[in-house]
C-alpha positions, 0 to 999 in steps of 0.5 A: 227343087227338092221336096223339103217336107216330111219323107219318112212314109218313104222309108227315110230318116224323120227330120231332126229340126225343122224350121216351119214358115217362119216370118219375122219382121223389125219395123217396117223390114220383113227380114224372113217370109215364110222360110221353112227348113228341115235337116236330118241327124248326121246331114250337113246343110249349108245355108249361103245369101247375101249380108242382108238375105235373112241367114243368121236372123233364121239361125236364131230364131232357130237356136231361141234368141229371135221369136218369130212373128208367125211359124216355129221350131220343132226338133224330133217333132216337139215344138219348141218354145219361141224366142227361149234359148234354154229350151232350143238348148234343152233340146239339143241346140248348140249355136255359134254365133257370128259374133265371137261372145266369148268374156276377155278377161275370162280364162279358156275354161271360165268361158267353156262352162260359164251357163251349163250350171256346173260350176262357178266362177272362182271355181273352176279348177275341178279335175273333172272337167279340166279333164272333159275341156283338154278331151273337146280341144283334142277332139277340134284339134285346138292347142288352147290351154284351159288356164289362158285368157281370152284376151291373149288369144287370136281370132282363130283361137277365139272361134275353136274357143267357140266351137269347142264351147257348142260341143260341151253342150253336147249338141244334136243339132250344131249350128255354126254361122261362119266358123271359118271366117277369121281362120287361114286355109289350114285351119279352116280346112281343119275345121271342116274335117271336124265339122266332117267327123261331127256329123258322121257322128249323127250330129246335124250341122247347118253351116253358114259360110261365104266361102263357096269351096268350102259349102262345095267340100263338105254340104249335103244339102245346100238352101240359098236365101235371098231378101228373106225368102228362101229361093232354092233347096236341094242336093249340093250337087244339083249346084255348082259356083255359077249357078249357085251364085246366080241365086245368091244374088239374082244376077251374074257376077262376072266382075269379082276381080277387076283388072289391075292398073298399071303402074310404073316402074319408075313411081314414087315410093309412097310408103315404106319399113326398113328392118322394122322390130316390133315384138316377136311376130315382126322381126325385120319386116322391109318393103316398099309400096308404089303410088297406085300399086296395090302388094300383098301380104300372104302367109298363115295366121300368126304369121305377123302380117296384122301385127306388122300393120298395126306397129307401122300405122303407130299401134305397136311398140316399134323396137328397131326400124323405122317407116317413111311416108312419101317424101318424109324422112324415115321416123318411128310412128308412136301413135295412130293419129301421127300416120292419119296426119300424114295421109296413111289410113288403115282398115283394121281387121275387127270392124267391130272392136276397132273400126266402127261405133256400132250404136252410131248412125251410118253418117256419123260412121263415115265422117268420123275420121274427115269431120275437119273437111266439113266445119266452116268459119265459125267451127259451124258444120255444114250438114249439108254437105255432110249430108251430100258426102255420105250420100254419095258414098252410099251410092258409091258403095251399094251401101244397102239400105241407102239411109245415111241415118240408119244405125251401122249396127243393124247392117249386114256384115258386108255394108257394115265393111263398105262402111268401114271403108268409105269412112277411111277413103274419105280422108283422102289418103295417100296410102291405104292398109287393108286387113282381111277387107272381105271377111265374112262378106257375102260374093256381091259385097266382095265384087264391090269392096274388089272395085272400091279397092282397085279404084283407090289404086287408079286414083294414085293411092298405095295399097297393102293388102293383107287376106287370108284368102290367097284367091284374093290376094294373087287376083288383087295384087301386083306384087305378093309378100310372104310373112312366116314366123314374123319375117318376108321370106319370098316375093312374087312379081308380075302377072303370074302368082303361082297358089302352090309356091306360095304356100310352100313358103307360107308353111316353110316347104323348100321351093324348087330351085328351077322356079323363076317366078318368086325371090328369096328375101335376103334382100328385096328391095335390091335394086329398088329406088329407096326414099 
């Protein structure tokens, strides 16, 4: 392991941060141990774990949101005040949070400058610093707008809206906690090439992504922490995928993507949209998903896939089309409720603005949408067997710590996500939607939501699954659609995906006319048995 402590008698630059001993416990849980950290101006450091290791608790104790309990923060070798975001700022500390912070009812601009003392609300239509905002989007090659409201923009808009509001600090030190979890592989790639640029720039960069490609493709250094403490430090290349898992997790992870269930030629069809028009992002979307079979939604951000899903579980305005569930005759679903009802259930794409009551405990979480399951004559709730469903979940799931008690919002982001989803599997469904199932999960939590997920498809449950990360989806997937500009424009059978066909047609590259492994959409479901 390489020696993190000063090196400067040897000739090398002086370190620009440095992390010192840092212990921080809540309550009775020591979250860090005495991790100390160091990274140089223009060094890309990554920092990986598990959800739970400790990683963004480090970072803002870093950039001043978290006072530690014991150890401090130097940048060029002054100490920093502890728990003070204005002076980790002061001194040059940008930070991007995990959680996008950004006001919706807020302008692009408003949100940019909002705490750099330089303007006011209701103020903000200086030359100056329109002029300052549209340079910081060319230089993160963002095509937002100063006058657009945060509300109208996509997750991946959301996250260069952050990226582009650290660099107006005009930062030393950048730290993202994955900036590129919300983004398809055009735009993250993207963003790392400006992460690149930064830091060829002299600005230091600690980056926090669960993406292993992506910590391979740009770190200079790679440190692992794992249940607080900081386990390895050295030269990304003394690593590779294996044995940096290994440290992540303290184990072999041999199990990320479990064999797939057969499934019948001849199985029910338990879900399906015929010509389905919501909006300009879906626009004639027509498939069909077998009892136990799990398809894939493949495609770019923006392509329609979200905005698909939402319109058939009732949450957008369907303009033309219809949906069938089972043996039901086709009908437009007008509410989410009405899809609940007849056993479609969906894991939304913002666990938190969507999916779950973040100030709730664990139990409260997962029972949300069965409670019916456990009243008894008399509309009296058994908590005995709320307590013995939950439990088992949390036993199911890995769900860490195993206290059904506890509060979601203080979990991991990948618990928080086997949360999510033991709260819908709970209601017994029939047919399950996933959306983005494994963002910003750690590779342990990833494996496990894989299992749940292909568990669900042996129990005879219809799976579609929409990802951004076309690994997940070509591994997980007995069948692959295609979405571009809101259309299916191409479908994959069998066992053999091919990455590159795919994402020929995700970007509308013409596809060899030798290829016998995807179909073009004039009509897919020719042939198919229809309900």
């Amino acid at each position: 392991m390489t020696d993190l402590g000063s090196d400067a008698a040897n000739g090398l630059d002086p370190y620009i941060l440095e992390i010192r001993h840092v212990t921080k416990r809540y309550a009775a849980t020591e979250v860090l141990s005495n991790v100390s950290l160091s990274i140089r101006a223009g060094e890309i450091h990554a920092l990986v774990g598990e959800n739970g290791a400790g990683k963004s608790t480090l970072l803002r104790v870093a950039a001043g949101f978290v006072r530690p309990d014991h150890g401090g923060v130097r940048v060029l070798g002054s100490e920093l005040a502890h728990g003070n975001p204005r002076s980790s700022l002061k001194a040059g500390i940008a930070y991007v949070s995990q959680e996008l912070t950004a006001i919706a009812a807020r302008s692009v601009l408003e949100n940019v400058y909002l705490g750099t003392g330089r303007v006011r609300l209701g103020r903000l239509q200086r030359p100056d610093l329109i002029a300052e905002f549209q340079e910081l989007a060319r230089r993160v090659q963002s095509d937002l707008k100063p006058q657009m409201l945060v509300r109208s923009l996509s997750q991946a808009q959301r996250q260069e809206l952050e990226i582009i509001r650290a660099l107006a600090r005009n930062p030393r030190i950048l730290i993202l906690d994955e900036p590129t979890a919300a983004l398809d592989g055009e735009r993250s790639q993207r963003i790392l090439h400006i992460l690149k640029q930064l830091a060829t720039d002299g600005i230091a960069i600690i980056f926090v992504s669960h993406r292993l490609d992506e910590i391979f493709a740009i770190a200079d250094k790679i440190s692992v922490l794992r249940d607080g403490r900081l386990v390895v430090s050295d030269l990304a290349g003394a690593f590779d995928e294996g044995s940096l898992v290994r440290h992540m997790v303290g184990r072999e992870i041999s199990y990320l993507f479990p064999d797939l269930p057969e499934v019948a030629p001849n199985a029910p069809i338990v879900f399906a949209t015929q010509d389905l028009h919501a909006g300009p992002q879906v626009q004639g979307i027509s498939l069909q998903v077998r009892r136990g079979e799990i398809v894939g939604l493949a495609g770019l951000i923006g392509a329609g896939r979200s905005e698909y899903a939402m319109a058939a579980m009732g949450a957008g305005m369907i303009k033309h089309g219809t949906v069938t569930v089972g043996l039901a005759p086709p009908f437009r679903p007008r509410a989410v409720r009405q899809m609940h009802r007849l056993g479609v259930a969906m894991i939304p794409e913002d666990r938190h603005g969507q999916g779950l009551v973040l100030r709730h405990s664990m139990a409260n979480n997962m029972l949300l949408g069965s409670l019916r399951h456990f009243v008894r004559v008399g509309g009296v709730v058994s908590r005995k067997l709320i307590g013995e469903t939950t439990d088992r979940w949390i036993r199911t799931a890995d769900i860490r710590p195993p206290n059904r008690r506890a509060i979601v919002a203080t979990l991991s982001g990948g618990n928080q996500q086997k949360v999510l989803l033991a709260k819908w599997l709970d209601t017994r469904p029939h047919m399950l939607i996933v959306d983005e199932p494994t963002r910003g999960v750690d590779v342990g939590a990833k494996a496990e939501i894989h299992r749940m997920l292909v568990e669900t498809a042996v129990q005879g449950v219809g799976v579609l699954l929409i990802s951004s990360e076309l690994e997940e989806v070509i591994n997980l997937s007995h069948r692959i659609l295609v979405f571009r500009g809101g259309r299916i424009v191409g479908e994959f059978t069998g066992r053999q995906h091919s990455r590159s066909a795919i994402m020929d047609l995700a970007f509308g590259v013409q596809s060899s006319p030798h290829r016998t492994d995807v179909r073009p959409m004039q009509d897919h479901l020719e042939g198919s048995d229809r309900s």
